[in-house]
C-alpha positions as CSV (number, residue, x, y, z in Angstrom):
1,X,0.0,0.0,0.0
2,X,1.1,3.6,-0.9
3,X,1.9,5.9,2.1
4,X,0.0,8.6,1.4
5,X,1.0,10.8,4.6
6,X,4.4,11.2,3.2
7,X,3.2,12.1,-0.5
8,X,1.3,14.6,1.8
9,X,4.6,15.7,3.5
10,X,6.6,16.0,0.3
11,X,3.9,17.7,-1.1
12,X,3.8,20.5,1.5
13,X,7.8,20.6,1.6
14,X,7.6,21.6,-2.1
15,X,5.6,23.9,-2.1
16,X,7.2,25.6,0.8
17,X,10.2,25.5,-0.9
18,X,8.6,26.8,-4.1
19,X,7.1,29.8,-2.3
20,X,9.7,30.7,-0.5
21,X,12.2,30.8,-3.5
22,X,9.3,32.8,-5.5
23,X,8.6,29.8,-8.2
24,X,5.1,29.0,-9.2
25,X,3.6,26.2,-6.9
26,X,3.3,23.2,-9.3
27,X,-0.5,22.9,-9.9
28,X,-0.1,19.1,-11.6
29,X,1.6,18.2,-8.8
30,X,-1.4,18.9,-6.8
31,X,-3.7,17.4,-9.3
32,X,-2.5,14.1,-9.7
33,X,-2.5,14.4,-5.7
34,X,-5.8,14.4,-5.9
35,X,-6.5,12.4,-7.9
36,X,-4.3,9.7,-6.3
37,X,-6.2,10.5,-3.2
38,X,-9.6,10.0,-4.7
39,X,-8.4,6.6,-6.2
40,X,-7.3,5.5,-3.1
41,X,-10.7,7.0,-1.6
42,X,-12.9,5.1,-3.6
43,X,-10.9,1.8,-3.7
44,X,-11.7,2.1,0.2
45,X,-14.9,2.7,-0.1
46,X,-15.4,0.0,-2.4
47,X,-13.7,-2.7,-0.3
48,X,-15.6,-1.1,3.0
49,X,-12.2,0.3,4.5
50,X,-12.6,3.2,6.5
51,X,-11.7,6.5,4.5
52,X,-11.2,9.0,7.0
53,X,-7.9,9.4,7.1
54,X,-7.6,9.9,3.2
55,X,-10.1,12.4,3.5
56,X,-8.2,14.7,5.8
57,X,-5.1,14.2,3.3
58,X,-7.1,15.2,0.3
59,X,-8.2,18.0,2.4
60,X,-4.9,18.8,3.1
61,X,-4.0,19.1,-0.8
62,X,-7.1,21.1,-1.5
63,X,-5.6,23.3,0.7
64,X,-2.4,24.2,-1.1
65,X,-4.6,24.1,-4.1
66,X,-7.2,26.6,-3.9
67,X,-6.2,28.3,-0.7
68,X,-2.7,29.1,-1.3
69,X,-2.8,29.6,-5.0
């Protein structure tokens, strides 16, 4: 299984570092994010896993997406 909390992590240190340095924040990074996230969502959902977590990770993402962009 793919651990999701460090895509998370490496996410955020990206974009952090992309900020801070002035670069654009890599919006297909963040996409395929998501989408990974909602993959992983629905394949939980589907084999009655609880989802919870993953939700509060996509949240996470949505974040950096449409907050900080």
């Amino acid at each position: 299984m793919e651990n999701y909390n460090r895509l998370v992590i490496e996410i955020y240190k990206k974009c952090f570092a992309d900020y801070k340095n002035g670069s654009n924040i890599d919006e297909n990074l963040l996409s395929e994010a998501q989408n990974k996230l909602n993959f992983a969502i629905d394949g939980a959902k589907i084999n009655n896993e609880p989802t919870n977590e993953l939700e509060v990770l996509r949240n996470d993402i949505n974040y950096l997406k449409y907050e900080l962009i």
